[in-house]
N, CA, C and O atoms as a GROMACS GRO file, in nm:
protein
  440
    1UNK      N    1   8.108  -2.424   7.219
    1UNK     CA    2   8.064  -2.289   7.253
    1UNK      C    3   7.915  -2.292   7.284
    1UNK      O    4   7.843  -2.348   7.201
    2UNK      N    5   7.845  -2.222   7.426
    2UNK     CA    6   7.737  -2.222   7.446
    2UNK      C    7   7.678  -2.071   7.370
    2UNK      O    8   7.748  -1.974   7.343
    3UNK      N    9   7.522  -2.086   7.345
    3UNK     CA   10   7.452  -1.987   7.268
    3UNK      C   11   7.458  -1.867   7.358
    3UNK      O   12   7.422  -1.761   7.307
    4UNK      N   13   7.494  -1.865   7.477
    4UNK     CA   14   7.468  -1.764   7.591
    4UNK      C   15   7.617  -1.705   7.566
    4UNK      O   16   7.646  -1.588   7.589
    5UNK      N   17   7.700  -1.795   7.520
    5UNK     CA   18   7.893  -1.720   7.475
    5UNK      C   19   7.898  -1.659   7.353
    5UNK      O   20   8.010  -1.618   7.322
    6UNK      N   21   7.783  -1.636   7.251
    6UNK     CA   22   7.769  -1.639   7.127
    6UNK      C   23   7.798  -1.484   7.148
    6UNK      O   24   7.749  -1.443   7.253
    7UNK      N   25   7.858  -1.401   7.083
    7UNK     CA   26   7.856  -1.214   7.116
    7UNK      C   27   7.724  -1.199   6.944
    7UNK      O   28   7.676  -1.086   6.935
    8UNK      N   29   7.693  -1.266   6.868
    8UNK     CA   30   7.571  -1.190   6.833
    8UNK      C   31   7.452  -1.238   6.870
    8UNK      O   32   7.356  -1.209   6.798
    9UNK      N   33   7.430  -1.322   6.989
    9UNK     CA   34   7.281  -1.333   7.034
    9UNK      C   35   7.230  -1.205   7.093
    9UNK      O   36   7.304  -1.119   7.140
   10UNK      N   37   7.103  -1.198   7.089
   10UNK     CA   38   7.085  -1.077   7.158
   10UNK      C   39   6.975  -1.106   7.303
   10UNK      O   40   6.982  -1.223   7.342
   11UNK      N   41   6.899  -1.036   7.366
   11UNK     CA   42   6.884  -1.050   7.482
   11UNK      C   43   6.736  -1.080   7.452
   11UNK      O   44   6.686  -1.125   7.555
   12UNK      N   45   6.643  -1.072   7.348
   12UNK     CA   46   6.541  -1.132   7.333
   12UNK      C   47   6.520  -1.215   7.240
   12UNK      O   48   6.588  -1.215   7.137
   13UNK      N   49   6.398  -1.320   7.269
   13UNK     CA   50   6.401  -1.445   7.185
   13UNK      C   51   6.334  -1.417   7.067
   13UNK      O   52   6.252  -1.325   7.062
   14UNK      N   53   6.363  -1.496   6.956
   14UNK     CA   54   6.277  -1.450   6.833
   14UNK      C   55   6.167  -1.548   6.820
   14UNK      O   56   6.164  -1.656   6.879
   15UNK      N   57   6.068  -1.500   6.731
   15UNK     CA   58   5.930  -1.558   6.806
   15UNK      C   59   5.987  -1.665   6.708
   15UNK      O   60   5.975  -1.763   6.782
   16UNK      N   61   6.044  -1.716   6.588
   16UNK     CA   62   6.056  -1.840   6.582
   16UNK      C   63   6.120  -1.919   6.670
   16UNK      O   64   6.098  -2.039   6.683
   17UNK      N   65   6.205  -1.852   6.737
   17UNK     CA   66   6.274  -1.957   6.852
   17UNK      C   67   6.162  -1.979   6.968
   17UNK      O   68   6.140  -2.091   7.014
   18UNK      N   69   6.139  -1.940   6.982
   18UNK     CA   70   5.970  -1.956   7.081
   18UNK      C   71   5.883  -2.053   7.000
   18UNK      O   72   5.780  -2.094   7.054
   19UNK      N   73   5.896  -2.071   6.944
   19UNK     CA   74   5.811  -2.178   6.866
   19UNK      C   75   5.865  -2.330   6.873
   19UNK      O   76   5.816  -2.441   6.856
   20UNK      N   77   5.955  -2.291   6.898
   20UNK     CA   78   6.051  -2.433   6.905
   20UNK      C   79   6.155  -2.485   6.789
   20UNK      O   80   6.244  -2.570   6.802
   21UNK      N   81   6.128  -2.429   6.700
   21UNK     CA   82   6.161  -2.502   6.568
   21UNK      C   83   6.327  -2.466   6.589
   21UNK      O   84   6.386  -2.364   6.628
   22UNK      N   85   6.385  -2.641   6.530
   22UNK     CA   86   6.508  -2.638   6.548
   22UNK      C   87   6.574  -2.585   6.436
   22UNK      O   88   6.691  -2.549   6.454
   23UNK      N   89   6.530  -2.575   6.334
   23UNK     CA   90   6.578  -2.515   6.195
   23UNK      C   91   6.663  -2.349   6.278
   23UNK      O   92   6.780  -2.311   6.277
   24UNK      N   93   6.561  -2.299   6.329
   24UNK     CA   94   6.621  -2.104   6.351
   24UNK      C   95   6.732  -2.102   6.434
   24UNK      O   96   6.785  -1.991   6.444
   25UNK      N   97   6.792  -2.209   6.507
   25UNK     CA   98   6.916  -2.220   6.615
   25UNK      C   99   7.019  -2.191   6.530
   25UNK      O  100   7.100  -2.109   6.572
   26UNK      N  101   7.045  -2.255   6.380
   26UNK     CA  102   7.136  -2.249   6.371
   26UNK      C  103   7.136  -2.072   6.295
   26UNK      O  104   7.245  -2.045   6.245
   27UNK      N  105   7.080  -2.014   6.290
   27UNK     CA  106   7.070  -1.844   6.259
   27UNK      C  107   7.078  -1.781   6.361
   27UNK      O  108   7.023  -1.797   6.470
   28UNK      N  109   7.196  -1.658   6.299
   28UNK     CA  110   7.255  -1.611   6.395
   28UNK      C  111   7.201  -1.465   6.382
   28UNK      O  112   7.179  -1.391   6.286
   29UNK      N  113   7.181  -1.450   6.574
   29UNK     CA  114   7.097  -1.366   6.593
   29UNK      C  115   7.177  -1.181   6.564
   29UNK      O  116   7.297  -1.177   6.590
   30UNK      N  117   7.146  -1.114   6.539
   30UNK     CA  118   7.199  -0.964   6.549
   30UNK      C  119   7.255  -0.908   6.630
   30UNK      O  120   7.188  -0.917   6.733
   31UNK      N  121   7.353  -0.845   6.648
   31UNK     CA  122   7.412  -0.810   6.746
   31UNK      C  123   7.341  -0.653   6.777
   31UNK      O  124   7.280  -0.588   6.692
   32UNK      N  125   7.361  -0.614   6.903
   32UNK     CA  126   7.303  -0.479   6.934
   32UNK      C  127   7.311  -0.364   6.835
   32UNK      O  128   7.221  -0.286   6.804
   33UNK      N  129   7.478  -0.369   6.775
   33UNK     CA  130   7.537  -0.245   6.666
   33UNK      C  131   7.449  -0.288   6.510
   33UNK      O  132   7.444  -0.213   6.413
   34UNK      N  133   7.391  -0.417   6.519
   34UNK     CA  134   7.368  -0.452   6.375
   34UNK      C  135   7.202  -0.404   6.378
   34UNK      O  136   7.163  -0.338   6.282
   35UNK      N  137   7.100  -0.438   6.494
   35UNK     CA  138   7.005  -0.385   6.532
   35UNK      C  139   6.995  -0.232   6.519
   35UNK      O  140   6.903  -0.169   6.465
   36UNK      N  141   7.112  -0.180   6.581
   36UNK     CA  142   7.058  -0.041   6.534
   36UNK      C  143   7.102   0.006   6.446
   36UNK      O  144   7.034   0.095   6.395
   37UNK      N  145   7.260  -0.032   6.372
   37UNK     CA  146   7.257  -0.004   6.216
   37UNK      C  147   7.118  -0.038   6.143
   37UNK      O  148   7.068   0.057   6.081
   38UNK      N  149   7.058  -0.143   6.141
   38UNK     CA  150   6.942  -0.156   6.066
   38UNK      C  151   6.833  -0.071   6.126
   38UNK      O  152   6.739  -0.048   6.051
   39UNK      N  153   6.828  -0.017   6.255
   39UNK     CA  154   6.662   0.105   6.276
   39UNK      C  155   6.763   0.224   6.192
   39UNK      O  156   6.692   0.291   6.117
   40UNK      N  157   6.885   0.258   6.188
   40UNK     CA  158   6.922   0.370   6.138
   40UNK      C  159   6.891   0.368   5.981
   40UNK      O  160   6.827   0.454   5.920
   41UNK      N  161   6.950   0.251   5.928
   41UNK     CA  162   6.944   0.264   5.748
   41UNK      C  163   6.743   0.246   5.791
   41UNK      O  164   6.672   0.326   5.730
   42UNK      N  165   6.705   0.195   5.841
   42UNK     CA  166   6.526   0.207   5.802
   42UNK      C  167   6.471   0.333   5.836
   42UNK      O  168   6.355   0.372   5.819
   43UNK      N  169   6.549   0.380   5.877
   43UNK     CA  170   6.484   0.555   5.939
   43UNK      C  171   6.506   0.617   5.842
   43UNK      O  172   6.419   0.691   5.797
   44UNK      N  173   6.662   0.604   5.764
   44UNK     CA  174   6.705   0.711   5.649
   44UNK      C  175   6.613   0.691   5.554
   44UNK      O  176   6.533   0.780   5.526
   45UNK      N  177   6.613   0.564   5.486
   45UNK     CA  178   6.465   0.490   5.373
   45UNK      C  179   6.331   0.570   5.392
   45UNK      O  180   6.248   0.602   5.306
   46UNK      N  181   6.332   0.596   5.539
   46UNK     CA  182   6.192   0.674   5.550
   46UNK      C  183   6.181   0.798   5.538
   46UNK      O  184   6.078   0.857   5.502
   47UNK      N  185   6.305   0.857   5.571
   47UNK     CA  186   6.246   1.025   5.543
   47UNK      C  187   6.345   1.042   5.433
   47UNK      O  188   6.391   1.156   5.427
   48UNK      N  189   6.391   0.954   5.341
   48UNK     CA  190   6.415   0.960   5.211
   48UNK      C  191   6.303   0.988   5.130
   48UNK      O  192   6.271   1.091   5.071
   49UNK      N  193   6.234   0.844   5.142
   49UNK     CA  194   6.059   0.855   5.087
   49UNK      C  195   6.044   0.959   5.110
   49UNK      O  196   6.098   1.032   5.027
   50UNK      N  197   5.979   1.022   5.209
   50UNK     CA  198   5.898   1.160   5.257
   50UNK      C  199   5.999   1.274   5.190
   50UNK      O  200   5.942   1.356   5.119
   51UNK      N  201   6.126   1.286   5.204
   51UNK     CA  202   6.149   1.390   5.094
   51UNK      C  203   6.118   1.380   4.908
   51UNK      O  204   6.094   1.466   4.824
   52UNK      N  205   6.136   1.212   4.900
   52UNK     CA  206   6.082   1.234   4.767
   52UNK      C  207   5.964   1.287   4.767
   52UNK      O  208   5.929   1.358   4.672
   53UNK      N  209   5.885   1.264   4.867
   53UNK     CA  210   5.737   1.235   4.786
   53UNK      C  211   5.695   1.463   4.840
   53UNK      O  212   5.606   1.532   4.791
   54UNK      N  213   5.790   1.501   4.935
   54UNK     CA  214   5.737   1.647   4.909
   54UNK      C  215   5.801   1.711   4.766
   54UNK      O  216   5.742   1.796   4.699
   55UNK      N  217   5.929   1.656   4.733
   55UNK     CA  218   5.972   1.698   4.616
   55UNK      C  219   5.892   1.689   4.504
   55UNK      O  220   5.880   1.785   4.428
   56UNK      N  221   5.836   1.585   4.486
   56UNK     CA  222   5.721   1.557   4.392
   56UNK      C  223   5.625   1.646   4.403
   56UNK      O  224   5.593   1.702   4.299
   57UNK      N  225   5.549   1.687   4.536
   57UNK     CA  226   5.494   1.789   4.575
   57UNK      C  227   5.500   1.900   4.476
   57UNK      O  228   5.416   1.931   4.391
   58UNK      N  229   5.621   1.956   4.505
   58UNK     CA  230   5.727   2.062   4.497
   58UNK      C  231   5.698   2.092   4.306
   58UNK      O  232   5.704   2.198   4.245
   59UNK      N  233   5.666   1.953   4.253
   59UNK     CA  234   5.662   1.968   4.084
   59UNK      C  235   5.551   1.991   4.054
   59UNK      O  236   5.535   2.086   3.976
   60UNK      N  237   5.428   1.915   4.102
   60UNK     CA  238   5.288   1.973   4.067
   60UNK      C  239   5.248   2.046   4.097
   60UNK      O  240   5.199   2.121   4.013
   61UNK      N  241   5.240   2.083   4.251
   61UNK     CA  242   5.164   2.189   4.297
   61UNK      C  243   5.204   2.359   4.217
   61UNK      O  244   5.321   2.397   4.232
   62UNK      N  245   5.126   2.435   4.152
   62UNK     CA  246   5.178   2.578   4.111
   62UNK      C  247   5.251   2.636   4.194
   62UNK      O  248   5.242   2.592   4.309
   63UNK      N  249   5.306   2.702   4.181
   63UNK     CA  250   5.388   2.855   4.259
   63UNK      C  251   5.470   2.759   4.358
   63UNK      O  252   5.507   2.810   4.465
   64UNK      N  253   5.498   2.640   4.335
   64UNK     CA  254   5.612   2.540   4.469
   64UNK      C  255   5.761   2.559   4.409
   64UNK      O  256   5.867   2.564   4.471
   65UNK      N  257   5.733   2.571   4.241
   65UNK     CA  258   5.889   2.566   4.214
   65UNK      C  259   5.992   2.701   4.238
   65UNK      O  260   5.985   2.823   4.224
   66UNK      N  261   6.089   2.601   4.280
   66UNK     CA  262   6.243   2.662   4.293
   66UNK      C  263   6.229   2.742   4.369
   66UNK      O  264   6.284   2.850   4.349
   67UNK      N  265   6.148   2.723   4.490
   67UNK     CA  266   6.162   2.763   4.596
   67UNK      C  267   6.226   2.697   4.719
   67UNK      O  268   6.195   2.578   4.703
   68UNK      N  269   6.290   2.704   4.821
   68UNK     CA  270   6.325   2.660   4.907
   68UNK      C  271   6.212   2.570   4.993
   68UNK      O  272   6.093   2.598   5.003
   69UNK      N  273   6.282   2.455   5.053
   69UNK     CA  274   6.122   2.362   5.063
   69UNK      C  275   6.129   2.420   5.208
   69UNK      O  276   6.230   2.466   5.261
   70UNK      N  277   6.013   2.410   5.260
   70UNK     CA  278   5.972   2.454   5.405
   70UNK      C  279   5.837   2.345   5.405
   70UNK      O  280   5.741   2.372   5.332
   71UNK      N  281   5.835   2.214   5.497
   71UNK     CA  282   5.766   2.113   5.440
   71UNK      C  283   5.604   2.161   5.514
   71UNK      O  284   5.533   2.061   5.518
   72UNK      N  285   5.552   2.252   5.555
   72UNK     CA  286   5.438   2.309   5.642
   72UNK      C  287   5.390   2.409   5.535
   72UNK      O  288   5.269   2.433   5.528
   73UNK      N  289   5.469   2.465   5.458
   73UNK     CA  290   5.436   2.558   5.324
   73UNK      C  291   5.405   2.462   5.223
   73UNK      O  292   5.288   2.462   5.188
   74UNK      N  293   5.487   2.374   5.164
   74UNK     CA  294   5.450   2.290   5.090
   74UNK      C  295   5.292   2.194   5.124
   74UNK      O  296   5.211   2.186   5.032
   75UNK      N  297   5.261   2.122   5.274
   75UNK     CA  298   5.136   2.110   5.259
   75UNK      C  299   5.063   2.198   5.274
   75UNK      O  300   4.986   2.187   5.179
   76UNK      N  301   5.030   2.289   5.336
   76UNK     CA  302   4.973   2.432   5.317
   76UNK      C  303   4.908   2.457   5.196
   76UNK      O  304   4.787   2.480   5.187
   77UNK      N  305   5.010   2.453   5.075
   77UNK     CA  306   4.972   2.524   4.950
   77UNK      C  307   4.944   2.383   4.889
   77UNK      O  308   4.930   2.412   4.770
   78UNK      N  309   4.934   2.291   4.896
   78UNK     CA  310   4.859   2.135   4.842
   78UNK      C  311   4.716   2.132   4.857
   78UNK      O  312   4.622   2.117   4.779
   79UNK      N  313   4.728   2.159   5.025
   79UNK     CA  314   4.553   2.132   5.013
   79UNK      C  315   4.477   2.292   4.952
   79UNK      O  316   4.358   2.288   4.920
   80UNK      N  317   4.523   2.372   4.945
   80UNK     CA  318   4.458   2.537   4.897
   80UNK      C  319   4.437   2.489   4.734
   80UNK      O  320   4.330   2.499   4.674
   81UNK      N  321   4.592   2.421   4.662
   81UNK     CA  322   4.538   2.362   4.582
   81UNK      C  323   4.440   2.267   4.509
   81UNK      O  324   4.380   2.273   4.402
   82UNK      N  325   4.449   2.188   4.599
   82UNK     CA  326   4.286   2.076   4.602
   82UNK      C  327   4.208   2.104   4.618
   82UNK      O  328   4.111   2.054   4.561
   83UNK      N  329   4.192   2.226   4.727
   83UNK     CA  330   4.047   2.301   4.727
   83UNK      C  331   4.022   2.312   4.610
   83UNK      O  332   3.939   2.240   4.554
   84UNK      N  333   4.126   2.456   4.519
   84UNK     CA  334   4.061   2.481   4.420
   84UNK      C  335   4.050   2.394   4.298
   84UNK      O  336   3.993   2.422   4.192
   85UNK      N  337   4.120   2.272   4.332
   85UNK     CA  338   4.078   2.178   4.188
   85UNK      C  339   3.940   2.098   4.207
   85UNK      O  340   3.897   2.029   4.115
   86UNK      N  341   3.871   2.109   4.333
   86UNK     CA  342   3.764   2.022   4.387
   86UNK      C  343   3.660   2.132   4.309
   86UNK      O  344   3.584   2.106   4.216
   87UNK      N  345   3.682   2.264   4.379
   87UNK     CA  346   3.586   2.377   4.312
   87UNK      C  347   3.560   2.420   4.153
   87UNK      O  348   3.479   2.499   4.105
   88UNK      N  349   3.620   2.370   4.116
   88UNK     CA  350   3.712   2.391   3.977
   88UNK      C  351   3.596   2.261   3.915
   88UNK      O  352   3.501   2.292   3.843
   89UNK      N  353   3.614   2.157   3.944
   89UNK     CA  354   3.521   2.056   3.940
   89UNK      C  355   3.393   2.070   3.970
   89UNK      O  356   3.321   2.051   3.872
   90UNK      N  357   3.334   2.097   4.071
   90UNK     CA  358   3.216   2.128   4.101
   90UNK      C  359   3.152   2.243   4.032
   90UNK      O  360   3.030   2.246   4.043
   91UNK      N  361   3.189   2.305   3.987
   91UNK     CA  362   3.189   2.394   3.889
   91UNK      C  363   3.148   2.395   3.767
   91UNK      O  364   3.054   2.456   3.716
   92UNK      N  365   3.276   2.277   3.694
   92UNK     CA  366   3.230   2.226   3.540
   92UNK      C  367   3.120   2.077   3.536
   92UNK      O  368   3.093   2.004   3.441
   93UNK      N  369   3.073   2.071   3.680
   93UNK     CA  370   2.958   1.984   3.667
   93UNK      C  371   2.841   2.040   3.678
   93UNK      O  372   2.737   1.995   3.631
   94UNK      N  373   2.857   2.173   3.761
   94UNK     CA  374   2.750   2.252   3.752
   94UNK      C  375   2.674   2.339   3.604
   94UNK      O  376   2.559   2.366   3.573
   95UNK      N  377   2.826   2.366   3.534
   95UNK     CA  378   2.825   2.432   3.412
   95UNK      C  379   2.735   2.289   3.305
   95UNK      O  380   2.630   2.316   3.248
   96UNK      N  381   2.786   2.177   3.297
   96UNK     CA  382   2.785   2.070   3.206
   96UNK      C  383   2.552   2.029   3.249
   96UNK      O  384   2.467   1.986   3.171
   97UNK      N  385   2.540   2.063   3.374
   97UNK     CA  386   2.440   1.980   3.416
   97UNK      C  387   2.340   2.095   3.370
   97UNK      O  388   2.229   2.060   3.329
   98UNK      N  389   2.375   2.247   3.374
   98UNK     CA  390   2.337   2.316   3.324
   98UNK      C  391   2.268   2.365   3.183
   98UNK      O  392   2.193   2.460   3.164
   99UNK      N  393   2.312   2.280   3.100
   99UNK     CA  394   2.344   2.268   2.965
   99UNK      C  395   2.266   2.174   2.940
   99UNK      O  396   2.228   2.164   2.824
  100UNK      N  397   2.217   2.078   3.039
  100UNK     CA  398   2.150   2.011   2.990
  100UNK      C  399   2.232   1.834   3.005
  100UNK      O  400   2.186   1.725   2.971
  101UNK      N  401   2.376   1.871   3.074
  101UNK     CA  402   2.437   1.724   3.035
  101UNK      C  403   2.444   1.624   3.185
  101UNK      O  404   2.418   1.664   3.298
  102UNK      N  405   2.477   1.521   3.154
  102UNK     CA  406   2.455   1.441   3.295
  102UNK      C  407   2.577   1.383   3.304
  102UNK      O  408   2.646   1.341   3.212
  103UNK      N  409   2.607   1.381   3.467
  103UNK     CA  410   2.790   1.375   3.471
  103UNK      C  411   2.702   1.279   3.610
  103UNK      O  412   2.625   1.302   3.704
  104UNK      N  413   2.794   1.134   3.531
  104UNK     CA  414   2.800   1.024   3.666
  104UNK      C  415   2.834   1.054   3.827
  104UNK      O  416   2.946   1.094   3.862
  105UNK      N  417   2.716   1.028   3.929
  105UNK     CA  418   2.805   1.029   4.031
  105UNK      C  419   2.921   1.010   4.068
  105UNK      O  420   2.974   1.090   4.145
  106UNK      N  421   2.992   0.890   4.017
  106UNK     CA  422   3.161   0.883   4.072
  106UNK      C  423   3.242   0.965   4.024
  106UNK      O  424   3.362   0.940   4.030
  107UNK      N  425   3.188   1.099   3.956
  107UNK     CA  426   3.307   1.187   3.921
  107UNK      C  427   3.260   1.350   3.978
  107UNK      O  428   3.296   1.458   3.930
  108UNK      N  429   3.166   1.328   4.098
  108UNK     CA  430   3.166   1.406   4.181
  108UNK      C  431   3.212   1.365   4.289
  108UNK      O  432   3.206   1.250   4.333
  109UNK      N  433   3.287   1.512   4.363
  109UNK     CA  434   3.376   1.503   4.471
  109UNK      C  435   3.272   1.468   4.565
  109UNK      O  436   3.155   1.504   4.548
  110UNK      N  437   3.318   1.388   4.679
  110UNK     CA  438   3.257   1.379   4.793
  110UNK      C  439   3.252   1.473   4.899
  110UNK      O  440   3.188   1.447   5.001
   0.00000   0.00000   0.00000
């Protein structure tokens, strides 16, 4: 059987086979359905992540719970939140420096 009769070679070379090395011949290349089964399961993995990570969102941020997610509301009300935890900060360094106390640069916001 020639590699060109093979039904899972596919139509581009892999850069180890471009290299020459005879070891990768005998690995068999993906077939078109297996290529895009694998962009499909790597797409789901990804906006799996991204729903975890707004769900997580969804737990810290105040006033997010048990609401219906709308993912433009959810960052919306993240950064309003960071504002006010940045201000919130700048604040109790202002209060602390006030007083007389000295708060390290690296624990002021930039």
């Amino acid at each position: 059987m020639h590699p060109e009769d093979d039904d899972r070679s596919s139509s581009t070379p892999t850069a180890a086979s471009k290299s020459g090395s005879g070891q990768d011949k005998d690995k068999p290349r993906l077939t078109d359905q297996e290529k895009k089964n694998n962009h499909i399961a790597s797409e789901q993995k990804r906006r799996a992540a991204i729903r975890e990570g707004f769900d997580r969102l969804t737990e810290l941020v105040p006033g997010l719970e048990g609401q219906g997610r709308s993912e433009s509301i959810v960052l919306q009300k993240t950064v309003e939140f960071m504002h006010l935890k940045l201000q919130e900060r700048q604040n109790l360094i202002a209060e602390i420096e006030s007083k007389g106390g000295r708060v390290d640069d690296s624990l002021r916001p930039t």
